[in-house]
Every structure is written in C-alpha cells, then in structure tokens.
C-alpha positions in Angstrom: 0.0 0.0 0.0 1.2 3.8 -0.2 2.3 5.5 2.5 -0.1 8.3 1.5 -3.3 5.9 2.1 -4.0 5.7 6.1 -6.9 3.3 4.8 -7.5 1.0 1.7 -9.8 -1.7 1.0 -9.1 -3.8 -1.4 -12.3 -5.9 -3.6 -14.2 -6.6 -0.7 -17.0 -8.8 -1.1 -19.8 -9.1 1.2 -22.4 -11.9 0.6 -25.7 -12.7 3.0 -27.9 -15.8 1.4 -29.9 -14.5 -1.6 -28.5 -10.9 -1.6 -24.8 -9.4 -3.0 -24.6 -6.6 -0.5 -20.9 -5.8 -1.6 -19.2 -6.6 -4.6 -15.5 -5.9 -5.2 -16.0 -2.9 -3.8 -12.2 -0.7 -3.2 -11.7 2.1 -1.2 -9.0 4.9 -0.5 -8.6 7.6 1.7 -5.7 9.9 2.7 -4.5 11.3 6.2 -6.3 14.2 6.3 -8.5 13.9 3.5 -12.3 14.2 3.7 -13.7 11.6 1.3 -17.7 11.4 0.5 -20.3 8.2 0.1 -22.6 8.9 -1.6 -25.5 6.1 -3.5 -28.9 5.1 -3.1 -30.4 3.6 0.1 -29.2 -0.3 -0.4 -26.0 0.7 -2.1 -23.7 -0.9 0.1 -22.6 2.4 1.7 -23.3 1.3 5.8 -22.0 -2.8 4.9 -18.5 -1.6 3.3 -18.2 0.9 6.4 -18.8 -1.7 9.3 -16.6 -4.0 7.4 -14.2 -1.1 9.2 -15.2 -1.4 12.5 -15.3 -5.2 12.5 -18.8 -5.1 12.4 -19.0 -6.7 9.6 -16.7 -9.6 8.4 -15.8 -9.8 4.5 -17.0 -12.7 2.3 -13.7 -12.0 0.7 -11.2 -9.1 0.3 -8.7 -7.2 2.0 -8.5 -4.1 5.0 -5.3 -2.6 5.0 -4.6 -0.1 7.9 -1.4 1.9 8.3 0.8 -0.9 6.4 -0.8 -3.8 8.1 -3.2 -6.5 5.9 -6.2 -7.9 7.4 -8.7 -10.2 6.1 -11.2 -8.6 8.5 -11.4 -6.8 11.2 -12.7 -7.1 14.8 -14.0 -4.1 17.2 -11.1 -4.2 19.7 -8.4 -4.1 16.2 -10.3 -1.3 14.9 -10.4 0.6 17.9 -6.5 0.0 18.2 -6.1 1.4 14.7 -7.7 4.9 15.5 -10.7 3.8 13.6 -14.1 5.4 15.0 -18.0 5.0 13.4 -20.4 7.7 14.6 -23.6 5.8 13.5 -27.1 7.8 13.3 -28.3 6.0 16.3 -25.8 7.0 19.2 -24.1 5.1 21.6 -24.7 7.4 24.8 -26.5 6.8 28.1 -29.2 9.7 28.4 -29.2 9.4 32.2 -25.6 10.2 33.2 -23.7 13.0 32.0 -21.3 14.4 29.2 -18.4 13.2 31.1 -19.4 9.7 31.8 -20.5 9.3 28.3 -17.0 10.4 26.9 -15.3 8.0 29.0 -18.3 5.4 28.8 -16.4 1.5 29.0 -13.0 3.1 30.2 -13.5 5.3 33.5 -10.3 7.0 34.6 -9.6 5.5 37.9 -8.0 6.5 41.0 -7.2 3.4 42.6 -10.6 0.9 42.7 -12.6 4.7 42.4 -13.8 5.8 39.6 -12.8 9.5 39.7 -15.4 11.9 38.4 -13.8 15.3 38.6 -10.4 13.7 36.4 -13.3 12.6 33.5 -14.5 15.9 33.9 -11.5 17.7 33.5 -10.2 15.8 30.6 -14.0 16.8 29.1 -13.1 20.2 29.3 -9.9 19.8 27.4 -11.4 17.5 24.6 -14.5 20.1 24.1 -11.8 22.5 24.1 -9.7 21.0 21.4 -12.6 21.1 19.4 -13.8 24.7 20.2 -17.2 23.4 21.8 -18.6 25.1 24.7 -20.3 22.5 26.7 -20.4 21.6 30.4 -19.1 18.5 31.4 -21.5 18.0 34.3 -24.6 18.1 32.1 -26.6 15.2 31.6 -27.0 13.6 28.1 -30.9 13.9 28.1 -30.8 17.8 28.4 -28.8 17.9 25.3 -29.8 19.0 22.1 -29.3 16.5 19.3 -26.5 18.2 17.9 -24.6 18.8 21.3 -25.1 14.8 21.5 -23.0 14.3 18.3 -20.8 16.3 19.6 -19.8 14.2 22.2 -19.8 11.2 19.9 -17.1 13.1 17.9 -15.8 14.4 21.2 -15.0 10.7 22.4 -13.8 9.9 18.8 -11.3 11.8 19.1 -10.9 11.3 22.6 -10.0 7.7 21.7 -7.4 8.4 19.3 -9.2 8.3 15.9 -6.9 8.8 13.3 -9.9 7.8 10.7 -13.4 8.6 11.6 -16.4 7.6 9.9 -19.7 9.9 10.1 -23.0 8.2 8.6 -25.4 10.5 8.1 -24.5 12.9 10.7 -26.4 15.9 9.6 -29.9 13.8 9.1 -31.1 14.6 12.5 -29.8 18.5 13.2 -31.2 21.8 12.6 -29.4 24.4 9.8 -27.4 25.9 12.8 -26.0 22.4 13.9 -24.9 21.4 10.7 -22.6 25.1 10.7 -21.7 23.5 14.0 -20.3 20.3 12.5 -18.7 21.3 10.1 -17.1 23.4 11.6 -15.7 21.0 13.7 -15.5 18.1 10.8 -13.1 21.2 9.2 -11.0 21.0 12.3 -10.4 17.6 12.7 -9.2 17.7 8.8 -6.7 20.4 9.4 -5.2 18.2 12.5 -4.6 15.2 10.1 -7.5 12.9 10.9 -9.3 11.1 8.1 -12.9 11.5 7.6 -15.4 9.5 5.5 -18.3 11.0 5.1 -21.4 9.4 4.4 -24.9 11.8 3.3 -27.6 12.0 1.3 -27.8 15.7 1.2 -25.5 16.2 -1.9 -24.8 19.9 -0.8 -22.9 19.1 1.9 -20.5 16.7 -0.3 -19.7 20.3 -2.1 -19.3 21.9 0.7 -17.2 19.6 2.8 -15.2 16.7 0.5 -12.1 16.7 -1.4 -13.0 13.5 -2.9 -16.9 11.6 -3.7 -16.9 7.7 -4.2 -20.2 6.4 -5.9 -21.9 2.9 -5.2 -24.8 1.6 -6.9 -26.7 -1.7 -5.9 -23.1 -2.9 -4.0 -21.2 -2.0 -7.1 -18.1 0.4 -7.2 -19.1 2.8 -9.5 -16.5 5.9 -9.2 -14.3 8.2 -7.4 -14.2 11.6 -8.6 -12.6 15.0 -7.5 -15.7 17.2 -5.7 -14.2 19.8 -7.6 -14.4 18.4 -10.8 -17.8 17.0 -10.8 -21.8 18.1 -10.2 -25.1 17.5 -8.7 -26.2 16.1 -12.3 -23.5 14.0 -12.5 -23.6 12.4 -9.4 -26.9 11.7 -9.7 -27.0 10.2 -12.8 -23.5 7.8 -11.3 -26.0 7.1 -8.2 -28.7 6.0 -10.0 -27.7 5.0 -13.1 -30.0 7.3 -14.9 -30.9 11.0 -15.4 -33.6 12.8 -13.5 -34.8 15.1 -15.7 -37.5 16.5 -13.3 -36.2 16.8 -9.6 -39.8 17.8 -9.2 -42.3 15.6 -11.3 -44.5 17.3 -13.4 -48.4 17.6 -12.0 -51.4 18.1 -13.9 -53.9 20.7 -11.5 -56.6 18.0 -10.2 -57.7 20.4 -7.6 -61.6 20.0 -6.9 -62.2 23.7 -5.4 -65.9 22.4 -4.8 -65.1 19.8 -2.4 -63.3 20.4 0.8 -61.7 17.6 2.6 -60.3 18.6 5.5 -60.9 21.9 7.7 -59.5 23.3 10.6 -61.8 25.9 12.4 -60.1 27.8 15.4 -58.4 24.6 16.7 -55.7 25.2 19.2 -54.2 22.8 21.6 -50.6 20.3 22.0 -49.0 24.0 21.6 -50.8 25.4 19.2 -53.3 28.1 18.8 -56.1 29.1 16.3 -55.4 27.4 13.3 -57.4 28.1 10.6 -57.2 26.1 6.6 -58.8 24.0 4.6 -57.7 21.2 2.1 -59.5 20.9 -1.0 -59.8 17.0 -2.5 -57.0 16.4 -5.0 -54.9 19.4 -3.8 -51.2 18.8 -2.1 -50.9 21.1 0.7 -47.5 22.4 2.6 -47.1 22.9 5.9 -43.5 24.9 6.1 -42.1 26.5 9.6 -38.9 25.9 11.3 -38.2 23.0 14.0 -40.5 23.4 16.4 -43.4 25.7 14.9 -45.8 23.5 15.6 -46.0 21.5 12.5 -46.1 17.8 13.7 -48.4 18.8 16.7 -51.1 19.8 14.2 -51.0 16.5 12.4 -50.7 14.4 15.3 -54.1 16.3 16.6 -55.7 15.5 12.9 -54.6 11.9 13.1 -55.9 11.1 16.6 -52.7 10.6 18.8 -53.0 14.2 20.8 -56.9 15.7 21.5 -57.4 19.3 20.7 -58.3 21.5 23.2 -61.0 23.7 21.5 -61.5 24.4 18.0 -63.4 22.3 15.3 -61.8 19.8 12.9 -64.3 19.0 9.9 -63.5 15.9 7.8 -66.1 15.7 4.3 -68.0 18.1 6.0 -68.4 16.1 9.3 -67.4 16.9 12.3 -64.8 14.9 14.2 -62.8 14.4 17.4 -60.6 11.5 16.6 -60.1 10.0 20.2 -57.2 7.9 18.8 -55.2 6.8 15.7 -57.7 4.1 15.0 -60.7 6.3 15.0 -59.0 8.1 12.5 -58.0 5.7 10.5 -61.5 4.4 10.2 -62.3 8.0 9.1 -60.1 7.7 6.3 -56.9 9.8 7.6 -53.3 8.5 7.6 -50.3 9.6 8.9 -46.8 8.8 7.3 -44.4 9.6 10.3 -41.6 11.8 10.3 -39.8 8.4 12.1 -41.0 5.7 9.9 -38.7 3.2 11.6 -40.3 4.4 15.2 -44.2 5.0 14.2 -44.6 4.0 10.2 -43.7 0.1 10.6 -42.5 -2.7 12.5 -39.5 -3.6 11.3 -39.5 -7.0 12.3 -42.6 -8.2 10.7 -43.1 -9.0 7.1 -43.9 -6.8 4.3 -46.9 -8.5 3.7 -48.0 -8.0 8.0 -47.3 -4.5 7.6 -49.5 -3.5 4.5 -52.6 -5.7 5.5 -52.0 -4.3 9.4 -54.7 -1.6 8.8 -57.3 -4.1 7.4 -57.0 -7.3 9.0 -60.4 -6.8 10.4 -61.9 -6.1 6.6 -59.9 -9.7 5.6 -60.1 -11.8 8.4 -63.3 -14.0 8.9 -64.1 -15.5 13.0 -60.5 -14.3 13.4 -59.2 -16.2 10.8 -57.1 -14.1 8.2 -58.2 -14.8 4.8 -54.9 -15.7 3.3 -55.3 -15.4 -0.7 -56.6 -11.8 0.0 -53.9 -11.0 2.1 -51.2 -12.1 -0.3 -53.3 -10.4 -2.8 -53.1 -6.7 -1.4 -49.7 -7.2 -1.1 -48.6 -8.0 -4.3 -51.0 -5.5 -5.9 -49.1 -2.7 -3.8 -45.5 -4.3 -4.2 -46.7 -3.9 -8.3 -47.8 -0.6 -7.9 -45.4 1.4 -5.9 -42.6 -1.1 -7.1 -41.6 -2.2 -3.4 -38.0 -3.8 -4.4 -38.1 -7.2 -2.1 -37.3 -10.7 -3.0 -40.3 -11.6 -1.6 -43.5 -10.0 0.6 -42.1 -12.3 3.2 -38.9 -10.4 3.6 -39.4 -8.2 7.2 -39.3 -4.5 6.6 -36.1 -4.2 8.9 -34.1 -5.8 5.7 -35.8 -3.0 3.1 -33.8 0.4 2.2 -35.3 3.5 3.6 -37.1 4.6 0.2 -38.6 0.6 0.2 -40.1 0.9 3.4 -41.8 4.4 2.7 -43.0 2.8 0.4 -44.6 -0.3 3.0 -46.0 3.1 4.9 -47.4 4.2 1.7 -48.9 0.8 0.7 -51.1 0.5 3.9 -52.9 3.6 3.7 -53.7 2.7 0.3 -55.0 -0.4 1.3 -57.1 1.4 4.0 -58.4 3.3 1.5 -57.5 6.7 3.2 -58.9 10.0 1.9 -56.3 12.0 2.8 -52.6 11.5 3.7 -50.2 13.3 5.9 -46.6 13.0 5.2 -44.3 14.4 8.1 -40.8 14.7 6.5 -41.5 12.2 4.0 -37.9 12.1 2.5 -35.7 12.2 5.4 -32.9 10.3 5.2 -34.0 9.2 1.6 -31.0 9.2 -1.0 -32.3 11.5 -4.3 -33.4 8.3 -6.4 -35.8 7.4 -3.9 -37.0 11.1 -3.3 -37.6 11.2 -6.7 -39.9 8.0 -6.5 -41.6 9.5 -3.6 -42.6 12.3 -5.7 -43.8 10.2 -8.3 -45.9 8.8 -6.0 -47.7 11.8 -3.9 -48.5 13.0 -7.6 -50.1 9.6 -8.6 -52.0 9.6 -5.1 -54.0 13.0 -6.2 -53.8 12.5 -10.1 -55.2 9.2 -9.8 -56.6 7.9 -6.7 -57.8 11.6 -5.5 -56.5 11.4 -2.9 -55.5 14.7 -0.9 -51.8 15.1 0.9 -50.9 17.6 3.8 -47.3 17.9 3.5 -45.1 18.5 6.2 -41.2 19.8 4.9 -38.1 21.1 6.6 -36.9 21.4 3.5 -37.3 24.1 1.3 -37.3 23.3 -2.4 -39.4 20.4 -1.7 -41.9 22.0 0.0 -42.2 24.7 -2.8 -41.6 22.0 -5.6 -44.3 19.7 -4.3 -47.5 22.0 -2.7 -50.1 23.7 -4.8 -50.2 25.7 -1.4 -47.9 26.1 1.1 -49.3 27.7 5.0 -46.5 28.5 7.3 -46.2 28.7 11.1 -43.9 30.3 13.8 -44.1 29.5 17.3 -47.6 27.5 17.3 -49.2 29.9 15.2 -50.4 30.3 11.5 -48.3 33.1 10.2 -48.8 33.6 6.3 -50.2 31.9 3.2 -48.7 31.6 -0.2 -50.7 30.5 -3.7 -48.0 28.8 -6.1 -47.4 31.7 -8.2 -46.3 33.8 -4.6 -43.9 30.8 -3.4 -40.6 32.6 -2.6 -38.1 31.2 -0.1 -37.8 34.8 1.5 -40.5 34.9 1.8 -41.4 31.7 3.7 -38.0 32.1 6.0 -40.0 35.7 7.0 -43.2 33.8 8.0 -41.6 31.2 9.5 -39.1 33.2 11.2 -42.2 36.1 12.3 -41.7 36.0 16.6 -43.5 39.2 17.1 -46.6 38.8 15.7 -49.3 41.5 15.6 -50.9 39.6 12.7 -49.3 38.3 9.8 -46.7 40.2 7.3 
C-alpha cells in the first residue's frame, strides 16, 4: 500500500444468502483527507463501512490499515487502529452525563474509584480542542441533538481516531448544527485525521469533501474529485439514470368544490387558532422551522394528541378522533416523520405490515383470509414497485425509500382519503425522493386522494404544494398561492416572533 493511504480496502465482497450486499467494492482515503459516500439507500454504503469497524466480516477481500493486511477486522483491532463509526443512532446513556459518556467503557480511575472530577477535566480539554462550549456536568438527556453528536465526535477523538467515519450525521440537526459540525468536521481535517463521510444531502458533499466515491446496488461505480464534478453528475453515477424533473410534473386535479379537510379555530398540543382547509386532489404544505408546531397539528388531525378547543371538519363532518384508530377508520393516515419508530414494524413482514390496517376487513371468525392477504400485497408491491425478493422479507431488511413505500402501501389499502406526510424524504438518497414524488402526484392524479405535506426542507416543500401555509411559534403566520412561493418569503413567516398579525 502507499504510504499516502492511512486506509484501503481492497475488492471486498460481502455476501448474505440470496443478496450481493458488496461486490468488489475498493476504497481509498488519505490522512487528512475528507472523502464522501454517496448512492442510493441499499447501495452498500453502511455494509462496506462496518466491514471497518469489524462489524462486519468480509465474504472475501482485504483491509489494510497503516501498512498492516487484514482479512477482517474485529472491534477491539479497529479501535486500536484509531478507527471510529459515529452511527445515526448513538451510543450514549441519556441518564448520566457528558463526562461519563465520553469516558463510557473506560472510567479513569483512582485506585478501585472511579474518579469523576479527572473525567470531567479531561471533558473540558477534549470540548476545548474542538472549540465546543459544553459543560461537562450536564446530563445527556438535556442535550440537544446536535450537542449529543458532539460528544460522539468528542470521544472519537478522545480515543485516538486517526480515521473517523460519520454516517449520516447531519440527518437529524437543525441548519445551525450542521454550521456547528462542520465546523468541527473542518478542524479535525486540518489536525490530520481522516474522515469518510457518508450523506444523502448532496450539498454538503460540495461543501465539505475533497474526494466523492459512488456505489450503486453494491457496485463500485467511481471516485471523482468534488471539484471536478456536479449534482447532475452524481446523480446520474448514483442512480444509473438522469432525473430530468427533480420535481415531477403535476397536472392541476384540484376539486375547489369539495373540501376535505378543515381546521376551524383549533388550538391545543402548543398550538393556537389554526385556521385552513384542504381541498380534494390538492397537495398542501405545511413549512415553519423545528419546532413551529408542524407535527403537533397533524398528530391532533390523526388522533394521537386531543385538541383543546376548536373544530376539525372531515367531508363536511365533524370529528374528534379520540385515537389513531378512529382516524383511520375515518379515512386519515399519517406517514411519520420516524418511519422506523411510528410508520412500521420492522421486524414483521412486508406482507404483515401493508394488511395491518385491514385485518379486520380480511379476516373472517378471526381467521385471516390468506389469498386476499397475499393479494393486497402483491398488488401494492406492483404498484409502488416495493423492491423485495419476496413479501415475506421483514421490513427491517428493506432500504429506507422501500419501506416508505410499505408506509405508503397501507394507507392505500385502507383506502384513506387524505394523507399526511411528516418529513416524508428524510434520510431518503435523491433516487428514492424522486420516486416519492412520483408517488404523492399519482395519489392526487389518480386515486384523488389529498396530501398535507409537512417539509423542513425548502425546495421540496415549494416544488411539491399547490399551497404552502406556514407557522412560527404555534401559530399560522402567512399563506402563499403557487405563483407567490418565494423562499424569503417563507423564511420571513416562519421566522415572524412578534406577531401583531401576519406580514
């Protein structure tokens, strides 16, 4: 190996029985060199990465670290080697505190006592290295999200990681955060450590790599210098294919005569007096910054929170949903912002999952009808192209675009009238995204069905709503038509504090 590479992996292979998740897959990175990961959602991207940690064992190929050839790697070598993973799930204990989780597994001792003032010290100096202002004595759970990926990184580096790995670390922080990490990511490059870094937000490659490697369906595809390539490009290397519309194309099926949904007044779960409508056929956003108020209105629509007063009208009924199931009935889904938490259950079957709402339409003295349930299954796999080897497969095993689609395919079956999608592509590489979109138009082209849309993000809330109604602090703060969307104009509403009525 050069003595520039820190890191190489050489053809590795990774086979489970029926599925190819690696194959002859090679990988380079330099001391201090930022290299992006970027492919679709069942790529390969998180197997060839724990093949690093020793998470993973190789079928066949080779892991070459600072000169020395291993066939695979264990947790204890890796750890030796300076290699760290900061997963999206992290590894911290929400009850004790920043200290104790940075020295989690390996107190410093004073004799047989575990000595809490040394930890905390040696927390000061690590934050300090890294320019983060954070106490040492605070407790995990009164973190934000982003201070808790700070510590991951903190204890990273703690540790000794010459290469650390980051997958998807900005999936779960606000705009500010993300300045926050990169900031820091920028600072760990400059000291000579390593970073791969794994994303589906193809900005951030831009803003942060030197170098992008592409894999497609486990397949090395390319490595490219970020400053010598594109957003089209990598696209097209990702999926294997152009996407000529990033925003599909929708014929106006708006029914102005027929009101679905209408919220009169409503105010409670933090929010006060909202006041819109949803007309049948008509995609409608919901825009605001974290913590607006956006998710609380949907979870009052879909039955999990009770409003407080206020009137919710549903095809010109009204309704008080006392739980999810009563609104289901109704004909009102929710597609969660955590699909893996609220949209399935990831260790059931494909085919559970998407017959979960109806069982009680297919089942007979208890008995599930077993032709129809296969049935619904395959028609939905057909029509939202679920890619599985089978509707036996459990949802756990699916890429993240696969099982939004499982989400999808049971409010179908349930025959819902109109759909709420909370952050429906988070953590969804651009392929899948673009699928998704495909799909919300089909739902109100075609079934007429009608979508409240709920969107951090800001394209896609303008490229997807016919209408998009914003809120700050709990409150409905402005109203756009299509023609008026303007991102300044949203960021104004959203960002409105003192309100003595709208701008």
């Amino acid at each position: 190996m050069s003595e520039e590479y820190v890191l190489e992996l050489r053809n590795i292979t990774k086979v489970y029985p029926g599925v190819k998740a690696l194959n002859d897959v090679s990988l380079k990175i330099k001391k201090g060199e930022i290299l992006a990961l970027i492919g679709e959602n069942g790529a390969g991207k998180s197997t060839l990465i724990k093949t690093c940690s020793g998470a993973v064992v190789p079928t066949k190929g080779k892991i070459v670290v600072d000169g020395q050839e291993y066939s695979s790697m264990t947790p204890q070598t890796a750890f030796e080697k300076g290699i760290a993973i900061i997963y999206q799930e992290f590894n911290n204990v929400q009850e004790l505190s920043v200290a104790e989780n940075l020295f989690l597994g390996r107190p410093i001792k004073r004799g047989f006592i575990i000595d809490k003032q040394a930890m905390e010290r040696k927390a000061e100096e690590a934050f300090a290295k890294l320019n983060i202002k954070l106490n040492p004595k605070t407790l995990m759970r009164n973190l934000t999200v982003g201070y808790q990926q700070m510590v991951e990184i903190a204890k990273a580096i703690e540790q000794d990681a010459k290469i650390l790995i980051m997958d998807e670390p900005s999936a779960p922080l606000t705009s500010s955060e993300v300045e926050t990490m990169f900031a820091v990511v920028r600072l760990l490059r400059e000291r000579g450590v390593s970073i791969i870094y794994i994303s589906h937000r193809l900005e951030e490659i831009f803003q942060l790599s030197d170098r992008v490697m592409v894999l497609r369906d486990g397949d090395y595809i390319d490595t490219l210098n970020t400053a010598d390539t594109n957003v089209d490009e990598l696209i097209r290397l990702m999926v294997g294919r152009d996407l000529s519309e990033t925003y599909p194309p929708r014929s106006n099926c708006i029914n102005p005569d027929e009101t679905i949904l209408e919220l009169k007044d409503v105010s409670g779960n933090g929010n006060k007096n909202i006041s819109f409508s949803i007309k049948k056929g008509e995609i409608l956003g919901l825009g605001g910054l974290i913590g607006a108020g956006r998710t609380e209105i949907a979870q009052m629509i879909f039955g999990s929170v009770l409003k407080k007063s206020g009137d919710i009208v549903f095809k010109g009924k009204s309704i008080n949903p006392r739980n999810p199931r009563k609104a289901i009935d109704l004909g009102i889904a929710l597609v969660p912002e955590d699909r893996k938490k609220h949209g399935v259950m990831l260790d059931i079957s494909v085919n559970n999952n998407i017959n979960m709402p109806i069982y009680n339409r297919i089942s007979w003295l208890s008995v599930i009808k077993s032709k129809m349930e296969s049935s619904v299954s395959y028609k939905y796999k057909d029509e939202l192209d679920i890619r599985t080897p089978t509707i036996r497969q459990k949802v756990k095993n699916l890429s993240g675009g696969n099982q939004q689609k499982v989400v999808l395919s049971k409010w179908l079956a349930a025959n819902s009238e109109l759909i709420i999608f909370d952050e429906p592509t988070r953590g969804i590489d651009v392929g899948a995204k673009h699928e998704i979109y495909k799909l919300m138009n089909y739902l109100v082209e075609e079934e007429g069905k009608s979508i409240l849309l709920i969107s951090s993000e800001m394209e896609e809330l303008m490229g997807m709503s016919d209408r998009i109604i914003v809120l700050a602090e709990g409150e409905i703060t402005g109203e756009l038509n299509k023609e008026e969307f303007d991102p300044d104009k949203i960021m104004a509403f959203a960002s409105l504090v003192q309100r003595g009525g709208k701008v």
